[in-house]
N, C-alpha and C positions, 0 to 999 in steps of 0.2 A: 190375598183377600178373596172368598168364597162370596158368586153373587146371589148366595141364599144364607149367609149369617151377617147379624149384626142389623140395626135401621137402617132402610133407605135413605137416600140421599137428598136428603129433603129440607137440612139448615137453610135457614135465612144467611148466613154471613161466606160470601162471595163460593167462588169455586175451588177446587185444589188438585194437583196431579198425581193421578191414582194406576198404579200398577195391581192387576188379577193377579193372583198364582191360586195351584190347588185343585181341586177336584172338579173347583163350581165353572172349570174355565178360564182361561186367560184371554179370550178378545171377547169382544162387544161382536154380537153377530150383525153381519151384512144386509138381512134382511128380517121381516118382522116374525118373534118365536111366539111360539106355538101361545093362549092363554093360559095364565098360573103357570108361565116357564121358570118364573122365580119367585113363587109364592105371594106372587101381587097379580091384580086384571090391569094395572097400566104398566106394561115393561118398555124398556128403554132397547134402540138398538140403533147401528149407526149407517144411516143413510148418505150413504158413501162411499169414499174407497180407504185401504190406508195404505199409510207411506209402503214403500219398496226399495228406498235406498234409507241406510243409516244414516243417523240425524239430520232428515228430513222432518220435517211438523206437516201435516197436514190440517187446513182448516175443514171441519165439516158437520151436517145436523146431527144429531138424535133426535131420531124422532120418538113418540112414547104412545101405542098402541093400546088401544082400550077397546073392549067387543068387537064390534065389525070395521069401527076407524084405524088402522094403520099406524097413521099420524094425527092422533089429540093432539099433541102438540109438540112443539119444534124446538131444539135449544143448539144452541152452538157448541160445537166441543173441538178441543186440538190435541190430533194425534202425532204422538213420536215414535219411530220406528230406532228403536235401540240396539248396540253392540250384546251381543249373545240370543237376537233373532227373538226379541220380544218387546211388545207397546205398552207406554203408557199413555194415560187420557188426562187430557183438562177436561173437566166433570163440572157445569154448574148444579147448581141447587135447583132444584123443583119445587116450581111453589104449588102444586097438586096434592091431594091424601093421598097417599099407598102407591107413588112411583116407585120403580128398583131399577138400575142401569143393570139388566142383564150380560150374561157373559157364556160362553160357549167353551 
């Protein structure tokens, strides 16, 4: 999944575990991108660390930056650190207009 095709992550019904591949990136950056890093002013990024041993989960924010705020606001996401040295994300929903969970 490319963090520049498709809508943002913005359903009303719960969260779901999402793995990146592709061109648009595969991690959620570490700290907050640049604005319109993925064709939205509120991008997602994840303020925190992620896992370093295989099948470990990590709990930790997204925060979702808008203008000069960093962190609009805060959501919880749990990361897994997978066999072949790639993550996927528990991703909730955004109840914001024009969020995107950025990726790097």
């Amino acid at each position: 999944m490319r963090s520049n095709s498709g809508p943002p992550f913005n359903t009303t019904s719960g969260g779901t575990w999402i793995r990146f591949m592709g061109s648009g990136g595969t991690i959620i950056p570490l700290s907050s991108p640049s604005r319109n890093h993925c064709g939205t002013d509120t991008t997602g990024w994840l303020n925190g660390r992620l896992p370093k041993k295989i099948g470990i989960i990590v709990n930790e924010s997204i925060c979702f930056a808008s203008g000069s705020d960093e962190c609009l606001i805060s959501l919880q996401a749990s990361v897994l650190c997978c066999i072949g040295n790639f993550y996927i994300y528990f991703l909730s929903p955004v109840s914001i207009c024009n969020p995107r969970y950025c990726t790097t």
